[in-house]
N, C-alpha and C positions, 0 to 999 in steps of 0.2 A: 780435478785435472783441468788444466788451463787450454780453453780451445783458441785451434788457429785458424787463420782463414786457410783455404789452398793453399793460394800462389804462394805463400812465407811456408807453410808447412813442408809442400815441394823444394823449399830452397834450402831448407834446411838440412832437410833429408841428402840434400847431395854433400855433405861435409865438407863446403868448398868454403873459399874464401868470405868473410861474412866483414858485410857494414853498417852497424846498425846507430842508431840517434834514440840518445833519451827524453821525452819530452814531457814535463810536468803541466798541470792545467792546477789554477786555484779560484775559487768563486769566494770573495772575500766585501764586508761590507766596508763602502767606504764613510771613512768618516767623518766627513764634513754632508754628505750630502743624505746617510742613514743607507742608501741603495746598494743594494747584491751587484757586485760588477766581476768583473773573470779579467784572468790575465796568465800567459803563458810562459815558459821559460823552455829553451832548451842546449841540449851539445852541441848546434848546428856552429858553421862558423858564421852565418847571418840572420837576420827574419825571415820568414817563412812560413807560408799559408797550407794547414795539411786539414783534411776533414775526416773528421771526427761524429762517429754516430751518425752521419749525414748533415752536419752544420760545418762550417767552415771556423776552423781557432788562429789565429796569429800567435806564432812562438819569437817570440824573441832569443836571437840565441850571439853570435860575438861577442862568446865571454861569459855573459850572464849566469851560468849556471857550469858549474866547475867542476863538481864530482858527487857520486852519490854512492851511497854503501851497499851492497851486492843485495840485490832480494830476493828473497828465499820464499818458493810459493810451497803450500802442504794443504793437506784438506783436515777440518777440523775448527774447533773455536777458539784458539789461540790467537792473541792480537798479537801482530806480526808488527816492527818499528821500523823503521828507516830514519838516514837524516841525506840530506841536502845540502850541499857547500856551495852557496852562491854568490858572485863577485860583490862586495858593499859597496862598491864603486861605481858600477854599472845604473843608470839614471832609472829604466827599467825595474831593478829589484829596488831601489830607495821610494822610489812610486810605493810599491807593493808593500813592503815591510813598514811604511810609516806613514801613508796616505790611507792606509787598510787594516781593521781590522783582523788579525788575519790567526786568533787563537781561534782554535775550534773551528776553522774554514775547513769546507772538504777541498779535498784533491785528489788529483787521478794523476798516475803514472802512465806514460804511454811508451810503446819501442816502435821505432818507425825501422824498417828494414829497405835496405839499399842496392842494386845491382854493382855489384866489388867493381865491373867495369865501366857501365853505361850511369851510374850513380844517380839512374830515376831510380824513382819509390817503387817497389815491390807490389804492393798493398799497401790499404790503411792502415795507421797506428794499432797494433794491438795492447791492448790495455794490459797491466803485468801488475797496478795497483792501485786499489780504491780505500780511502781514510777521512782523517783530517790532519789537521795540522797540531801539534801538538805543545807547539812554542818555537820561537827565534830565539837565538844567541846571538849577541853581536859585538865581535871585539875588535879594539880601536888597536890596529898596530902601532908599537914604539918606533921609533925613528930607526930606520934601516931595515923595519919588520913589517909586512903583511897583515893586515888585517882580516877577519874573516865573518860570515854571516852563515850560520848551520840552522836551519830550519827540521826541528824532529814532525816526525809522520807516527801515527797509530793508525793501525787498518782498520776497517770497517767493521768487526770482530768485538769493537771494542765498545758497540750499542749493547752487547750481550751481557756484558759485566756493568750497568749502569745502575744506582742505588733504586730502590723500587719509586715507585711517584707518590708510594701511599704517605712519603715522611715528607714531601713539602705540606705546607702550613697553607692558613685561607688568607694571610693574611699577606704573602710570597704570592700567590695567585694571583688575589684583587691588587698588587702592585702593577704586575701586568695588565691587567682585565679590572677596571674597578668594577660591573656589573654584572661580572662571574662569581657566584655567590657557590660552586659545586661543592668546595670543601669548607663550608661554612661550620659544618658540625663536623670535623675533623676532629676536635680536642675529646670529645664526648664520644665519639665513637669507640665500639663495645663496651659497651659501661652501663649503654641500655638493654634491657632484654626486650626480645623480639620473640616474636612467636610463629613459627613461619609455618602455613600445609596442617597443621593443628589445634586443638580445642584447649586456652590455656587451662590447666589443674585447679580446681577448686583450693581457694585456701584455705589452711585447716582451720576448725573452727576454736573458736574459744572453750577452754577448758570448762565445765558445769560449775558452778561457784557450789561449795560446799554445805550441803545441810544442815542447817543450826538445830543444836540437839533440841531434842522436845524436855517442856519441864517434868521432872519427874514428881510420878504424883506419889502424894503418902496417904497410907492407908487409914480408914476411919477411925477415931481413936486417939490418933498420936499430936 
């Protein structure tokens, strides 16, 4: 079950008029410089400084992020998707989608909640989804047409379905790490026998080589 602060929870509960902002967070490495850097996106109609966790995030919003597909929370180990339609125009997202690597970045969804009259913030952002990023699409509108930039989302759900680590290789390893030698014996593992907490079994012995008959004697006389 997804917990709320109060003050949203309260606001909620009155079934009055509602204003809320969607605001996306991505931590994405950039790639000129190798460094983890973050960058924000949201509904808002401008930039906008909200805190978050207790740190302060800048959202970019005037545009930049356009529409997003309904999220469905459940409890369970289901990877849950989403996608993201955001302006390819916007200086902001061309930063982020081509200055950044940005497959496999995590991101957080956030809902920022609004007073319908006085339009300050309620509360902090409550967070509604945690992932990664799953891939960009980016297509170049034709003349008279829109182009557009969807960024899919997998939830965080999606660490539980990952292949085991026992099938990377030593040699996938020491490309990262040349002086991690862990899965050295990788290829050979169980192939050897091991004797674990017990006395290995005597091997059985060789068979008694066979008797060679005695000469048979002949009796005196013959």
């Amino acid at each position: 079950m997804r917990t709320l602060d109060t003050a949203v929870l309260a606001h909620l509960q009155q079934r009055g008029t509602q204003h809320a902002q969607l605001l996306a967070w991505v931590q994405a490495r950039n790639r000129e410089t190798d460094a983890i850097e973050t960058i924000g996106f949201w509904t808002g109609a401008d930039h906008e400084d909200f805190v978050v966790n207790g740190q302060t995030r800048t959202y970019y919003g005037a545009g930049t992020m356009l529409k997003v597909n309904p999220l469905i929370g459940e409890a369970g180990l289901k990877v849950r998707t989403s996608r993201l339609k955001l302006s390819h125009l916007a200086p902001e997202v061309q930063i982020a989608i081509r200055g950044y690597d940005a497959r496999n970045a995590p991101c957080e969804l956030h809902v920022a909640y609004f007073d319908p009259v006085s339009h300050a913030l309620i509360d902090s952002p409550q967070r509604v989804f945690k992932g990664v990023i799953a891939g960009v699409d980016i297509t170049r509108g034709e003349i008279g047409n829109e182009g557009s930039c969807e960024v899919g989302l997998l939830s965080s759900a999606r660490s539980m379905i990952r292949t085991l680590a026992l099938k990377k290789s030593d040699t996938a390893l020491r490309a990262r790490a040349p002086g991690d030698a862990f899965r050295q014996y990788t290829d050979i593992s169980g192939t050897v026998e091991a004797v674990w907490g017990e006395q290995r079994a005597a091997a059985p012995s060789a068979p008694a080589a066979a008797a060679a008959p005695s000469p048979s004697r002949e009796s005196p006389g013959k």
